[in-house]
N, C-alpha and C positions, 0 to 999 in steps of 0.2 A: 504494500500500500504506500503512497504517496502522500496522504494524506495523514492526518490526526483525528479519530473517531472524538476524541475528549475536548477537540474545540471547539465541537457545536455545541459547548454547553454554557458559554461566556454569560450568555445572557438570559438561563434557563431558571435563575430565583425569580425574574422579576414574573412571572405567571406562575410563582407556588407561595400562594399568600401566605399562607398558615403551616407552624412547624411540621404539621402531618405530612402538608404537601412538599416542603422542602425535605425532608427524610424521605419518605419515596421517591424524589429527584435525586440527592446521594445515592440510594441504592441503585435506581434504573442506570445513575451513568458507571457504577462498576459493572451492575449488570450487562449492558451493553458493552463496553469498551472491552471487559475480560472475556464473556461469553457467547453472544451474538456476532458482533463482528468477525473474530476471526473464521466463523463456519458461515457467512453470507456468500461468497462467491462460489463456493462448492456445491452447496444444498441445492442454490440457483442452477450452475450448471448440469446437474446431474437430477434435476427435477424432485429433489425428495426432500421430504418433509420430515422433520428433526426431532423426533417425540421424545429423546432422552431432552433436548433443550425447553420441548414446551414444559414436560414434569420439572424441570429446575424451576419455571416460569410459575407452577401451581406451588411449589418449595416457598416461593419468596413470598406469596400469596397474592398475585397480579390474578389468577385467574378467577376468585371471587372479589373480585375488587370494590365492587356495585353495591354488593349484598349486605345486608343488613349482619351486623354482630351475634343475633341472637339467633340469626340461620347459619354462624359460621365464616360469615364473610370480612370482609376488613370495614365494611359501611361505610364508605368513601363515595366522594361527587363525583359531577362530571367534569369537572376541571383536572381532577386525579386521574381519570380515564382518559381526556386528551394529552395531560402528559404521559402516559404510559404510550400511547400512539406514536405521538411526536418522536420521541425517543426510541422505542422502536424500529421505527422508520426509516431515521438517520441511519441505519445499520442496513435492514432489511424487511423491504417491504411485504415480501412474501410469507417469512414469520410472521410477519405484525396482523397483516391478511388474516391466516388460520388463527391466531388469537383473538383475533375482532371477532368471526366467526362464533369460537367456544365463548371468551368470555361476554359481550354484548349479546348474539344474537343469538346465543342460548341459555347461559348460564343465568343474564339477569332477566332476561328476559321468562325464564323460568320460576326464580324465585320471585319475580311481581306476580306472578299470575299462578302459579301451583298451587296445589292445596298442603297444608301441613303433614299431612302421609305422603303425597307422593314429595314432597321436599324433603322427609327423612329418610327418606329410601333413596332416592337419586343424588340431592341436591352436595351431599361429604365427597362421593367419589367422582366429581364436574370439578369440584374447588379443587380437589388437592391435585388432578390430572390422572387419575385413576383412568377415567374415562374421559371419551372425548367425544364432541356433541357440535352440533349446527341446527344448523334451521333452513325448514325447505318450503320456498314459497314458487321460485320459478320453475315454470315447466316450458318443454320445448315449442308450445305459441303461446303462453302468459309468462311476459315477465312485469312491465311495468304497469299494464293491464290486468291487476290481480283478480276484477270481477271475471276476466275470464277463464281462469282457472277451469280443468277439468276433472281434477281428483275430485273422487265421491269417498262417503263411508256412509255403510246401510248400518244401522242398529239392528240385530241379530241376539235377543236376548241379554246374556250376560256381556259380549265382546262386539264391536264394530267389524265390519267388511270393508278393509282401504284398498282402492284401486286407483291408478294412476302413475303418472312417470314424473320426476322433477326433475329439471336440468342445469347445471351451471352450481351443484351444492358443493361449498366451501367445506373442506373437512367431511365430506360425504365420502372418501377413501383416505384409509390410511399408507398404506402400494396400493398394484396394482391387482390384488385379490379380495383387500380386507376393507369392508365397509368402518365408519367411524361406530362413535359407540352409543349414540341417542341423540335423538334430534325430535326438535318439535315440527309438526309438521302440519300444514293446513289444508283443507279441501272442504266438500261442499255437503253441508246432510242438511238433505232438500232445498233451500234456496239461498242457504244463507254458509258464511264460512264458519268451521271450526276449526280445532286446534286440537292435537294428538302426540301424545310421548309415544315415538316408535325406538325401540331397544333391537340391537343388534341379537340375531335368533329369533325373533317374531317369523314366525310361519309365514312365507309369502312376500319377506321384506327381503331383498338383494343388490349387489351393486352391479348394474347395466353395465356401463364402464368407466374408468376413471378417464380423464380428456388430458391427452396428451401435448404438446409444443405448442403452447400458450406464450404470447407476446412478451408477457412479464408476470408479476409472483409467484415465478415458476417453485418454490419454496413452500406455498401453497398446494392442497391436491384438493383438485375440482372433480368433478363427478355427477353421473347421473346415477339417478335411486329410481329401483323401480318395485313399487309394490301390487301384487299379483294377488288378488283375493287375502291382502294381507290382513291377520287378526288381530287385533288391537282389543285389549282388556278395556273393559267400560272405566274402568279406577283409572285409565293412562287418558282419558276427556281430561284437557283442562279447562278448568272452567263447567264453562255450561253452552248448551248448542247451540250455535252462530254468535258467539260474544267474540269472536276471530278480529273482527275490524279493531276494537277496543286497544286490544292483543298489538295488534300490528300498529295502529297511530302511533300509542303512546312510545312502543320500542325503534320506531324511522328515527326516530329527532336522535336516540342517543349512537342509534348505528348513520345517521349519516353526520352530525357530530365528529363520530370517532372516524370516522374515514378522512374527514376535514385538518386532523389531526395527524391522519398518516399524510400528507399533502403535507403538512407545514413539514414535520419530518423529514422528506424528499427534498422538498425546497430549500430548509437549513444546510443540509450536507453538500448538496450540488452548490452553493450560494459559496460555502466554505473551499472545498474545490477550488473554484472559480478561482477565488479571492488567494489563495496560496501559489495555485500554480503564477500566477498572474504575475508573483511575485518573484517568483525561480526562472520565469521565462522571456530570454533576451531576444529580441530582434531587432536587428538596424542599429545594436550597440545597446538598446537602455531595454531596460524591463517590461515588458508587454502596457504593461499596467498606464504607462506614459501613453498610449495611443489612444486618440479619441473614441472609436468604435469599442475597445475593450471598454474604455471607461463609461462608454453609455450602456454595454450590457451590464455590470457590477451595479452600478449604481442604479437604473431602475429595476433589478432587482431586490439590492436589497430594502427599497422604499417599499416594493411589493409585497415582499417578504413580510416585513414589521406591518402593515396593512390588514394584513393577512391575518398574524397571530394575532394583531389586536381584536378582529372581528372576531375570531373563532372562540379565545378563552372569554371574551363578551357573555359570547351564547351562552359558553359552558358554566360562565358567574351564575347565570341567571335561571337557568334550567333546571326546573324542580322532577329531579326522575321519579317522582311519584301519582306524578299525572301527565298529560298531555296538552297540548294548547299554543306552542310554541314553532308550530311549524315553518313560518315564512322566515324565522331566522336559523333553523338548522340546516334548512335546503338553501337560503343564501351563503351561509357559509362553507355550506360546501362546496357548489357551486361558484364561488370564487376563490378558493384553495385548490380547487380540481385545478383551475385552468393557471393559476400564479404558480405551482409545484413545475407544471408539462412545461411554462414557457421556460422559468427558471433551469429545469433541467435540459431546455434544448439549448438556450444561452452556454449552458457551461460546456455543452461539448462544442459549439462555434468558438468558444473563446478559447480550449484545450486543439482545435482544429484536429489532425489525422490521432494523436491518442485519447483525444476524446471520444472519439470511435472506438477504441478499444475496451478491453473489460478491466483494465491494470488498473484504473481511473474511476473506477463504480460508476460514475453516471451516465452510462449509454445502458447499464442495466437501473438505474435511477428513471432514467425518461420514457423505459418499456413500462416499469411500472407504474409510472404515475399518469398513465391512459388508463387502467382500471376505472380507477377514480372516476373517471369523467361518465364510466357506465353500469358499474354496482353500485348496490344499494338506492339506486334512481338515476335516470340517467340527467343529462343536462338538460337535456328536453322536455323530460318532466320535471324539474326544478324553475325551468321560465313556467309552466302552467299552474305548477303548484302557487310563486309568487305573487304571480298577477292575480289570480283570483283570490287570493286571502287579502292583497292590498287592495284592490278592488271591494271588496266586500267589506272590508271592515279601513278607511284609510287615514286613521289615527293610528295605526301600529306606523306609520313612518317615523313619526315623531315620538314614539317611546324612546 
């Protein structure tokens, strides 16, 4: 490496207001610096997913991070959960990816909405990494279109009948044989969505195939699930029948949030990058750094950059994870973190020129990844619709 994992943290107290949050900043930057980074290029290149590094990850206790004390969890905000992104990120997007997965878009999303039996059965072996868990809402023609979903479950006395395919599921393989270990999963019993704990060994639940040579978080293993007349125990319903919407509002803000948060991630590292080689690198006698064009990519970068986090940890001040309501600023901030991470990371490999093309350099694997962004968890296009109509409809949220 060329770089210094530990200098993207110069400026990482001023968004951890409070001791808790700056003690979890110490640890993530040894975390990261000692652990993560040196197995980012490898996992990447070799497409595999690091399950001894996620269980360090539930060691530390990052993977209940959300959840409340009295279920086990560390009961931490969402500002704790975008610096654990952020930081992440800086390293590897693709871990950070499968952890977004288990910890948001299962694990807490689980313990807001479980019942106190199935949280004590499930909810000890999700935290500590015992098992590993996602959530499957896309199928192969519903993705940001959830009313179109086609999965069904018939009630059938004691157990559900699930059928249907999901496509694109984060942590839905662990290789290329073994499905992950529970996921909640949504489909349709008769008009309205619900919401279902499927456990690895459910009759009729299997992995399609896992999706190979993916642009970026290759680090990540993505997947299709298909379940085939799969049984589902009436005790694995969470909740109650069609309260699915509820389910899914209130978990978008802090999954697209935390994606907004791997973006800043992306963008700090490639920004540092930038700013180092910049420095090492002579042409025409003086340091790159001297020439107008480099200095107008560094510099509206890093204004975009600082823009960037100040919107994002904004949201996350503000965002109460125990209800929903806050839509037009979690999808604004991602929605402009998607796209300041992709510019920032294209800047840094024009400014590294032919090695920034390479992988020596992280950010040509930095700039695959941070197109994700721009189309999980929503895409950009449903973030202009989502906006305009919440600003439209209600247009005193500008001036909150």
């Amino acid at each position: 490496m060329h770089d210094d994992i530990s200098a993207a943290w110069r400026s990482f107290d001023l968004h951890a207001p409070t001791d808790e949050h700056r003690l979890l900043a110490e640890t993530l930057q040894t975390f990261v610096a000692q652990e993560v980074e040196p197995q980012a290029a490898q996992y990447n290149r070799e497409e595999r997913f690091n399950l001894a590094l996620f269980r360090r990850a539930g060691d530390l206790g990052l993977l209940g991070l959300t959840v409340s004390e009295s279920d086990g969890g560390a009961g931490l905000d969402a500002t704790a959960a975008v610096l654990v992104h952020e930081a992440l990120s800086a390293a590897d997007p693709g871990f950070c990816l499968a952890y977004l997965a288990h910890a948001v878009l299962f694990v807490h999303n689980f313990a807001r909405n479980g019942s106190a039996a199935q949280k004590e059965r499930v909810l000890s072996k999700a935290i500590s990494g015992e098992w590993i868990g996602g959530m499957c809402m896309t199928e192969p023609e519903a993705g940001t279109d959830v009313l179109g979903m086609r999965s069904t479950a018939v009630r059938q006395g004691d157990h559900y009948i699930l059928n249907g395919r999901k496509m694109f599921i984060t942590n839905g393989a662990i290789d290329d044989r073994t499905t992950g270990d529970v996921f909640l999963v949504y489909a349709k019993t008769d008009s309205k969505i619900s919401t279902f704990l499927v456990e690895k060994g459910f009759s009729g639940f299997s992995l399609g195939q896992r999706l190979h040579d993916k642009l970026g978080v290759r680090a990540s293993m993505t997947a299709e699930l298909v379940f085939d007349n799969c049984v589902v125990p009436v005790s694995n319903l969470i909740g109650s029948e069609g309260e699915s919407s509820k389910h899914m509002m209130r978990n978008l803000e802090i999954e697209r949030l935390t994606l907004a948060g791997m973006s800043l991630g992306i963008a700090l590292r490639c920004l540092e990058v930038m700013v180092g080689y910049s420095n090492e690198r002579k042409t025409f006698g003086v340091p790159i750094r001297e020439h107008g064009q480099i200095q107008r990519h560094i510099a509206e970068s890093y204004s975009e950059f600082r823009a960037a986090r100040c919107y994002v940890y904004d949201v996350a001040r503000r965002l109460d994870l125990s209800s929903f309501g806050n839509r037009v600023d979690a999808d604004g901030a991602k929605l402009f973190a998607a796209r300041i991470a992709k510019e920032i990371a294209d800047r840094a490999i024009q400014v590294l020129g032919g090695y920034g093309y390479m992988g020596e350099y992280v950010v040509e694997r930095l700039w695959r990844d941070a197109k994700l962004i721009e189309i999980g968890g929503g895409t950009v296009e449903a973030h202009h619709k989502n906006i305009t109509k919440d600003l439209c409809r209600a247009p005193e949220l500008i001036r909150r």
